[in-house]
DOVEX-258645 format. One line per field, with one value per residue (C-alpha): residue number from 1; x, y, z negated. Coordinates in nm, 2 decimals. Last residue first. Layout:
N
num: c(NUM|...);
x: c(X|...);
y: c(Y|...);
z: c(Z|...);
end
This chain:
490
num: c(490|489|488|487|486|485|484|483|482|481|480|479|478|477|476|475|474|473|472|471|470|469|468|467|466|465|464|463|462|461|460|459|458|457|456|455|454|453|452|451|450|449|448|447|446|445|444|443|442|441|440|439|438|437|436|435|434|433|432|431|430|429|428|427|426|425|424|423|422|421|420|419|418|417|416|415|414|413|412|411|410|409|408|407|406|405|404|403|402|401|400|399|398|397|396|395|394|393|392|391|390|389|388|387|386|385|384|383|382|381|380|379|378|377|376|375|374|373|372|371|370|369|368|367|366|365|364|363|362|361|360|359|358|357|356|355|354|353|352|351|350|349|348|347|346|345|344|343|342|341|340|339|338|337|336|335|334|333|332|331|330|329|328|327|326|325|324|323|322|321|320|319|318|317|316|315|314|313|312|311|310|309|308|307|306|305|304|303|302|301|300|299|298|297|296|295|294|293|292|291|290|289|288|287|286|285|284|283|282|281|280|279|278|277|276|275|274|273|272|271|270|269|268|267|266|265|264|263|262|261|260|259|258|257|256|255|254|253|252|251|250|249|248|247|246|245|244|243|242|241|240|239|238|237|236|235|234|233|232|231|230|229|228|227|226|225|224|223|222|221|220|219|218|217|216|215|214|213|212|211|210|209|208|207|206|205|204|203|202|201|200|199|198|197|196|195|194|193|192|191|190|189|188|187|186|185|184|183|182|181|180|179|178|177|176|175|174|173|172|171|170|169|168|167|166|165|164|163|162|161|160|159|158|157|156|155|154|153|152|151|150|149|148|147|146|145|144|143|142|141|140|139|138|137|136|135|134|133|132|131|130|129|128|127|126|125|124|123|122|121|120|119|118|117|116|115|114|113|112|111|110|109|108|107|106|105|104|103|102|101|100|99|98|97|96|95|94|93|92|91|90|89|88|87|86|85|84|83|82|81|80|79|78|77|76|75|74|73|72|71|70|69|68|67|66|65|64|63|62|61|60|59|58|57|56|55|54|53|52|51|50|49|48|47|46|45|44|43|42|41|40|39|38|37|36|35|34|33|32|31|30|29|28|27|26|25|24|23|22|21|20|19|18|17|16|15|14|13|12|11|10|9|8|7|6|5|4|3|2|1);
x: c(3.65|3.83|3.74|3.36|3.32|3.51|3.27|2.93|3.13|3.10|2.69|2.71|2.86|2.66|2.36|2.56|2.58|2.20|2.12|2.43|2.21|1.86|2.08|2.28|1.98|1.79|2.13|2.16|2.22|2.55|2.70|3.03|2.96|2.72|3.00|2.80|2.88|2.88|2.89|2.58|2.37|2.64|2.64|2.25|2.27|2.51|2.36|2.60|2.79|3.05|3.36|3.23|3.08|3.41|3.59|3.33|3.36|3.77|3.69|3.47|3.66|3.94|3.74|3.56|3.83|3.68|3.58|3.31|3.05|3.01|2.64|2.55|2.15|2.04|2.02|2.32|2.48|2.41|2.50|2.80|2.91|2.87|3.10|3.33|3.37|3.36|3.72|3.77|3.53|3.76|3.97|3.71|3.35|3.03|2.69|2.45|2.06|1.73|1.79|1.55|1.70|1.45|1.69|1.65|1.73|2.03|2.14|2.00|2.23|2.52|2.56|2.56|2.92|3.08|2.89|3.11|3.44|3.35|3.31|3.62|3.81|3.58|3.70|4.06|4.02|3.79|4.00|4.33|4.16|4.08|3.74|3.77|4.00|3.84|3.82|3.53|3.67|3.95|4.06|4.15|4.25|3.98|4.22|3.99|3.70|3.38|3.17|3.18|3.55|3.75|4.15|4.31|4.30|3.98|3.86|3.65|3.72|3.43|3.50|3.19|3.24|3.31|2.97|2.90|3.17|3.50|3.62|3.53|3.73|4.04|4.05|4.03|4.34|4.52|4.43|4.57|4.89|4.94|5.20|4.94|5.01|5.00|4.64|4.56|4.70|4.57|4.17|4.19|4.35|4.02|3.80|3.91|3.80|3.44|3.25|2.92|2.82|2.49|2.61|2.42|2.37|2.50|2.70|3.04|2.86|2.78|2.81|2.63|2.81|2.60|2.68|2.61|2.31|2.10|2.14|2.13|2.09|2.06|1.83|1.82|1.97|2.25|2.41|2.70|2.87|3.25|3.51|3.92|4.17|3.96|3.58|3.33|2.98|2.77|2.37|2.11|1.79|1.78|2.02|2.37|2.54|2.67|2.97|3.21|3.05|2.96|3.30|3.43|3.24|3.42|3.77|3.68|3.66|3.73|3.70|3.73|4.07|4.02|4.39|4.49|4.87|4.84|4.96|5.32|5.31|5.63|5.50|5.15|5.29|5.50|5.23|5.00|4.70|4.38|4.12|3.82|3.63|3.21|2.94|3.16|3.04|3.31|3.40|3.71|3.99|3.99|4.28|4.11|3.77|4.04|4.01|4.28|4.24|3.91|4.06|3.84|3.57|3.60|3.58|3.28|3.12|3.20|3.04|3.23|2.91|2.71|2.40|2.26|2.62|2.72|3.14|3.40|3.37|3.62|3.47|3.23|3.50|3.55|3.19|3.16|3.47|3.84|4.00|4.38|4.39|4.73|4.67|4.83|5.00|4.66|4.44|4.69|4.66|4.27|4.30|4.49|4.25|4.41|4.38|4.59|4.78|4.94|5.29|5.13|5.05|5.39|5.54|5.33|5.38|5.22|4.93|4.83|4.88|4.64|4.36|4.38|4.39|4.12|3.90|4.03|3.78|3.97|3.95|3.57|3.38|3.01|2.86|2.53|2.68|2.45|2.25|2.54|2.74|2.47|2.42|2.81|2.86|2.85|3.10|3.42|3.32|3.33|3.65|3.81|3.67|3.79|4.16|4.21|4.11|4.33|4.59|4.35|4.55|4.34|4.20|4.55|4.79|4.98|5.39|5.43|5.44|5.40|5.52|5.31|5.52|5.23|5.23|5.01|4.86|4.76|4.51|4.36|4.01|3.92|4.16|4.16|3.99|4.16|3.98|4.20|4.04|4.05|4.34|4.43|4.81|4.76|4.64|4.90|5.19|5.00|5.00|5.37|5.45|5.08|5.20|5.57|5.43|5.22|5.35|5.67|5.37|5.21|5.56|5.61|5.25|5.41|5.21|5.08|4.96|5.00|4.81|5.02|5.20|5.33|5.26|5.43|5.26|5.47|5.31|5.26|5.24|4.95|4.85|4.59|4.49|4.18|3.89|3.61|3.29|3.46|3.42|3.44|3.78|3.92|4.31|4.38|4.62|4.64|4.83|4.86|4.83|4.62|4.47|4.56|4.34|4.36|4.14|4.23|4.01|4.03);
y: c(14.77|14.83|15.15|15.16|14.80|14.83|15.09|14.85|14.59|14.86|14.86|14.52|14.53|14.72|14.51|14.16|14.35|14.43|14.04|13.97|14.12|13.95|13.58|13.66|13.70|13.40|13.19|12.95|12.54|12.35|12.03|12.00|11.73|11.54|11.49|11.28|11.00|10.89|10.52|10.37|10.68|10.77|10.41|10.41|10.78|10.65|10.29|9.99|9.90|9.82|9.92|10.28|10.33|10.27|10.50|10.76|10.68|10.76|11.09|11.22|11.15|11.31|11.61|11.59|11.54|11.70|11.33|11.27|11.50|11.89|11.96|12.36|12.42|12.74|13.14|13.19|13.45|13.22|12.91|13.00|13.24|12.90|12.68|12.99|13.01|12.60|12.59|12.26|12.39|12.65|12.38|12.23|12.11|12.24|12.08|12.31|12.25|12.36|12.46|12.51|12.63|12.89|13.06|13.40|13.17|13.05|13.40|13.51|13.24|13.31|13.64|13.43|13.31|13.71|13.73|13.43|13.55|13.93|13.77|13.63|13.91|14.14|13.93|13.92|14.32|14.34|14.07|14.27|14.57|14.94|15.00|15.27|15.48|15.44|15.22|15.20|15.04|14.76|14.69|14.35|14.46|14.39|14.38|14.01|14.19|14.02|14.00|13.71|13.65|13.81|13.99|13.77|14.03|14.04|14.03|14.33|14.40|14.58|14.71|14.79|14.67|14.35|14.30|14.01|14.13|14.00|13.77|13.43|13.62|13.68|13.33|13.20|13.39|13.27|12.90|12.96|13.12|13.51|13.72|14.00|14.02|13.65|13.59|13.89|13.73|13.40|13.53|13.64|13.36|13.13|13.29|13.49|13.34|13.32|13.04|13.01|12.66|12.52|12.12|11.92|11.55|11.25|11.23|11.41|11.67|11.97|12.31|12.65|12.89|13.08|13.50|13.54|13.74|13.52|13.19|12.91|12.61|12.32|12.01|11.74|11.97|11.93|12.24|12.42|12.69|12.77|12.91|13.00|12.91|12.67|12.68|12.46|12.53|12.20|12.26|11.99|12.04|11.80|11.53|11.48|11.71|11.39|11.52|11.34|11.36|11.73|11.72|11.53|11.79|12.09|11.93|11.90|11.53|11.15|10.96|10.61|10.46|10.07|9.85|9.62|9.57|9.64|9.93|10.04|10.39|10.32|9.96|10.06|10.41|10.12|9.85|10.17|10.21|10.10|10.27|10.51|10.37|10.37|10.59|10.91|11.06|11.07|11.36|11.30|11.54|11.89|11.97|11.91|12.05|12.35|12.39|12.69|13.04|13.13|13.07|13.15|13.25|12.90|12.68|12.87|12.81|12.44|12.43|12.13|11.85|11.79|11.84|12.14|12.23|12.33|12.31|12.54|12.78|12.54|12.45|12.22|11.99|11.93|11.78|11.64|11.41|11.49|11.21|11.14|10.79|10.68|10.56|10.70|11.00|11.06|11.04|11.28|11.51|11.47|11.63|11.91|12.01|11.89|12.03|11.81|11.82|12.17|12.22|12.55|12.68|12.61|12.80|13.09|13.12|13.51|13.52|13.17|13.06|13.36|13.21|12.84|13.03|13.24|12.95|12.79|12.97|13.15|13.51|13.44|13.34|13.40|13.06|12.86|12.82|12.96|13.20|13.26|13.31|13.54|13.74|13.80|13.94|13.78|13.51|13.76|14.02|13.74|13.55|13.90|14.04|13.69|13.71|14.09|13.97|13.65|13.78|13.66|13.31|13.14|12.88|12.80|12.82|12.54|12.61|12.51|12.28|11.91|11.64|11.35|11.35|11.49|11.79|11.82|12.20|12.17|12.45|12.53|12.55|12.32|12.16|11.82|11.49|11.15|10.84|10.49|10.15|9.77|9.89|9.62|9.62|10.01|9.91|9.65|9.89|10.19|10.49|10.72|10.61|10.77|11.10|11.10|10.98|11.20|11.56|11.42|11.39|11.77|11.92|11.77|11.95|12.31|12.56|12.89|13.17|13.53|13.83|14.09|14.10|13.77|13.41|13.07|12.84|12.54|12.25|12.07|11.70|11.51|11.21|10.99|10.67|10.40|10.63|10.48|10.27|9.92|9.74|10.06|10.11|10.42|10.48|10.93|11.09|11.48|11.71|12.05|12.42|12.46|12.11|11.76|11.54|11.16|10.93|10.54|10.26|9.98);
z: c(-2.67|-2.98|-3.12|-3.01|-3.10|-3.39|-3.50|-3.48|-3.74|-3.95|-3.89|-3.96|-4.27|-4.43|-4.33|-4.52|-4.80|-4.81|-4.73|-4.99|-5.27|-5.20|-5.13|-5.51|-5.66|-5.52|-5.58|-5.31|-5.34|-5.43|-5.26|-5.43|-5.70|-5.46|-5.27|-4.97|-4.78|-4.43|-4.30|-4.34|-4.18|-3.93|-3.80|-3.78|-3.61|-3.35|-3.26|-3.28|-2.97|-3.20|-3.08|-2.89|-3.25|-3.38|-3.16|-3.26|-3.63|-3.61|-3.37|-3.61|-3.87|-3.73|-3.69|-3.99|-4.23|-4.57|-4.63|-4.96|-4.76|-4.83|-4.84|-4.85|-4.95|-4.73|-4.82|-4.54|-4.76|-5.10|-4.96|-4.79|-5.08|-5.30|-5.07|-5.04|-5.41|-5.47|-5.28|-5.06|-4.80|-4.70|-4.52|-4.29|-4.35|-4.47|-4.34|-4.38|-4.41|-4.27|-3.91|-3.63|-3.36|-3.17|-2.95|-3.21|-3.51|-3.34|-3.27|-3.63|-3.79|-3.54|-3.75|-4.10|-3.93|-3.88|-4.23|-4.36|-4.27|-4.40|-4.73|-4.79|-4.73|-4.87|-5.18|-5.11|-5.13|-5.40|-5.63|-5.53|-5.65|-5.48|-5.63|-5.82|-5.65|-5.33|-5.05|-4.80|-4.48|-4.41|-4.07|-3.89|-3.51|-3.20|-2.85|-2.74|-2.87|-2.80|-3.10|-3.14|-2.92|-3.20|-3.22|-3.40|-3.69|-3.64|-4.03|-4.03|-4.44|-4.64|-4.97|-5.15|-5.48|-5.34|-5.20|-5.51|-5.75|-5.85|-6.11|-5.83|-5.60|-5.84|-6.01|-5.61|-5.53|-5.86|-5.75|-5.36|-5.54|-5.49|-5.29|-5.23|-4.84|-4.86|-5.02|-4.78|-4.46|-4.61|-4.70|-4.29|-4.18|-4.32|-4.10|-3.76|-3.42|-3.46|-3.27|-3.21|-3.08|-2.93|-2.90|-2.59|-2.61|-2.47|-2.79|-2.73|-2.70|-2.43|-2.51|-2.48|-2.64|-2.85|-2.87|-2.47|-2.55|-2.26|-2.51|-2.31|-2.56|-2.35|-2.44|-2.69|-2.97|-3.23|-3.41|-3.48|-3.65|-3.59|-3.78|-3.69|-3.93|-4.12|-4.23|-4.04|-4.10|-3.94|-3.87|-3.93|-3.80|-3.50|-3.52|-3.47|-3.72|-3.91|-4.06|-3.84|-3.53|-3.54|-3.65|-3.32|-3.09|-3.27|-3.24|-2.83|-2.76|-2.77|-2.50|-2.70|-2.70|-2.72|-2.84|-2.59|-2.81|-3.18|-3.35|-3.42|-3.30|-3.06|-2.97|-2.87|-2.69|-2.45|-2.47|-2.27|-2.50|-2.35|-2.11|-2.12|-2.38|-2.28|-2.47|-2.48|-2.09|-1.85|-1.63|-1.33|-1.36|-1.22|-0.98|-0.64|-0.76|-0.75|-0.38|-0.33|-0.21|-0.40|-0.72|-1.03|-0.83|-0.60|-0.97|-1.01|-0.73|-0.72|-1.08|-1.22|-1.31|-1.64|-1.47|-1.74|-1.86|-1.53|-1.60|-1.53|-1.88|-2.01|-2.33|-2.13|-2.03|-2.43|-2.39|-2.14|-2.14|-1.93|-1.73|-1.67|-1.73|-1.84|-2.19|-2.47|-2.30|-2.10|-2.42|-2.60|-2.26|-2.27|-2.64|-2.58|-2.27|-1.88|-1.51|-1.27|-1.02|-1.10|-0.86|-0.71|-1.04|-1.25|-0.94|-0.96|-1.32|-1.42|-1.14|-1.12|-1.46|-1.54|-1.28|-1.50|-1.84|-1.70|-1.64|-1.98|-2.27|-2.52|-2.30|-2.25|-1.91|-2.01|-2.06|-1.96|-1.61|-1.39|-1.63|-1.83|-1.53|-1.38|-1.67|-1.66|-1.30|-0.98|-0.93|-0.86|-1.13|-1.38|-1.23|-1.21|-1.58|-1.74|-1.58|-1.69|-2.10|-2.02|-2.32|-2.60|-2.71|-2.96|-2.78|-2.71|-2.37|-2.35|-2.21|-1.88|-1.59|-1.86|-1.69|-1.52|-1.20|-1.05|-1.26|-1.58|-1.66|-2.06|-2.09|-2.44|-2.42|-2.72|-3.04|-3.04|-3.15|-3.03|-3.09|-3.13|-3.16|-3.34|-3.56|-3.82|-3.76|-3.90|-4.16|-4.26|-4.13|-4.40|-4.21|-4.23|-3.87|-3.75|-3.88|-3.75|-3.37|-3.36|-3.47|-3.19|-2.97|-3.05|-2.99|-2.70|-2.60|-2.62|-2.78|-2.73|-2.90|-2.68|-2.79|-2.68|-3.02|-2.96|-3.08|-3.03|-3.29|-3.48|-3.61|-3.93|-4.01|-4.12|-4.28|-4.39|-4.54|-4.57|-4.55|-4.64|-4.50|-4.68|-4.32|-4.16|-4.26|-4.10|-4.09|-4.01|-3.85|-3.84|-3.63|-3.76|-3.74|-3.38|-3.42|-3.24|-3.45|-3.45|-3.56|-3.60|-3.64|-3.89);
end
């Protein structure tokens, strides 16, 4: 058995691997708070994410869990987790999600030379959800937080820390950070000077480790709370992205994963970096010894959940009403940034809805547009993957909108691809499961990924040729909206 762990934004998840059998043995979850203000504040505190823990691995099956051979943690990227030297937590997490570092981003940019140069340097612009200006914004707003930091920690590396002791952070979750040269997998000392250039942050930055090799062993005291064998193997881990591309088999050439939950992101595999000089693809490392081109949009399945809410309707009766509605929504068109968005870049971006009437002002039209708008904001890292010369030729859907067979459909007709959803919606935690196995068994990663995964066939669905002409035009109009919100919100 192996056990994957996922520290995400709404939950913490726990799931029992048997590779033996290549199924999933049991899961759990439990949910978690979010801090959040009108400024653009989401944060966390990291108690909360152990307490999550500790109740979703004690609800695993005693004999499974008796059986664990290794632990991998998967977590959510960018937040920043500042650890003291006492090994307490300074402050309260700042998310992925948290858009108040708009100031912090413009310094450290203006400060290293400007934002070609960063991309060109780095292989990322610096971004309000990456953690450089998390890091210069602790600075500023909790000076005292800041000048006790010893070290620099992501959600995940602090789960690693609390069940091992090793303050370390892995490529590719290090690369979320904006801090680290993605070509030679090293902290960019100028960088780390333009987001500080009083202190020597190299200082504060954890040791890198690649994902081949375990990192420690659980402490006896975190074996004994969670109930798992003594000596157990904890793999690196990684950013929740890096663990799906694990999970779902996006570790070869040509493959691309769509993953659909809160937030969305579309991702890739490649033997080399993806610098893409628009800024739109993130250029990440893996959690593979590869690199992980990544565009991320912050607004997806929240924005089909503000409207499901606003209209006090049932997930089933919300999906009755999409399916009943048009293609194009009748020409209702909803920019979903109600969080506010990092592609396009607008950290102060508000969720609008254009082009009602009274003829096409319906709760199906509006959850519709909804629903749409999520997946054009993806179809838009398409062309930027396109443009970089990506090759893909299938989708790999995971995350919670991959559960309902409208958005699996609209995926396939927007993006004009075949859309495979595997047997596990988990991918994060599955990724982090079959990673700590691979770790185990010394076997080879695509060889363990070919025996292990399996496909839904009754939820893989290919495009409609009408439906792909029609959402092309659809998908036009809603670009040149998309246009406006730059001008409103920038």
């Amino acid at each position: 058995m192996y056990l994957g762990i996922d520290i995400g934004t709404q939950s913490v998840k726990a799931l029992l691997y048997d590779l033996d059998r290549a199924t999933v043995h049991a899961t759990s979850s439990e949910p978690l708070p979010l801090r959040s203000d009108r400024d653009g504040t989401r944060e966390q505190e990291a108690s909360w994410w152990i307490v999550a823990l500790e109740a979703c691995v004690s609800r695993l099956p005693e004999a499974g869990r008796k059986a664990i051979r290794g632990v991998g943690v998967s977590g959510q990227q960018h937040g920043l987790v500042p650890l003291g030297s006492a090994d307490q937590v300074l402050a309260p997490v700042k998310l992925w999600c948290d858009t108040t570092t708009e100031q912090q981003c413009g310094e450290i940019t203006h400060a290293f030379g400007g934002r070609e140069r960063c991309i060109k340097s780095v292989g990322n612009a610096i971004l309000p959800g990456y953690t450089a200006s998390k890091i210069r914004w602790l600075k500023q707003h909790r000076p005292a937080a800041y000048d006790a930091l010893a070290t620099v920690l992501l959600p995940h590396d602090y789960i690693n820390f609390w069940l091992t002791g090793e303050r370390v952070m892995e490529y590719g979750d290090a690369s979320g950070t904006g801090l680290l040269d993605i070509r030679k997998r090293e902290w960019h000392s100028k960088m780390l000077q333009a987001v500080d250039s009083e202190r020597a942050l190299a200082e504060v930055m954890p040791p890198l480790v690649g994902a081949e090799s375990p990192i420690g062993r659980l402490r006896n005291s975190v074996a004994e709370r969670l109930g798992l064998p003594a000596d157990v193997s904890v793999s690196s881990g990684g950013g929740d992205n890096m663990m799906a591309a694990i999970g779902t088999g996006t570790v070869v050439a040509g493959r691309m994963t769509v993953s659909l939950g809160t937030s969305a992101t579309l991702f890739s595999s490649a033997q080399q970096a993806v610098i893409d000089s628009a800024g739109d693809i993130a250029a990440f490392c893996s959690s593979t010894g590869d690199w992980l081109p990544l565009l991320c949009t912050m607004n997806c399945t929240v924005a089909t959940e503000l409207t499901r809410n606003a209209l006090n309707l049932s997930l089933e009766e919300m999906e009755e009403a999409v399916a009943a509605a048009p293609v194009g929504a009748e020409g209702v068109v909803t920019l979903p940034f109600f969080n506010g968005e990092r592609t396009p870049d607008l950290p102060r971006g508000k969720g609008c809805v254009l082009g009602l009437d009274d003829t096409n002002y319906s709760a199906g039209n509006l959850l519709r547009s909804a629903m749409e708008s999520a997946v054009y904001g993806l179809r838009s890292g398409l062309d930027a993957f396109s443009r970089n010369h990506c090759r893909v030729d299938s989708l790999r859907l995971t995350g919670g909108g991959s559960i309902s067979a409208v958005w699996r459909q609209m995926v396939a007709d927007v993006f004009n691809l075949p859309v495979t959803v595997q047997t596990c919606d988990e991918g994060a935690a599955l990724g982090a499961a079959l990673q700590a196995a691979w770790v185990d068994s010394g076997d080879g990663l695509v060889d363990l990924l070919d025996a292990q995964l399996s496909v839904d066939e009754s939820r893989c669905c290919l495009p409609s040729p009408q439906r792909t002409v029609a959402y092309n035009e659809h998908y036009d109009s809603y670009r040149r909206h998309a246009e406006v919100a730059l001008q409103l919100y920038t």
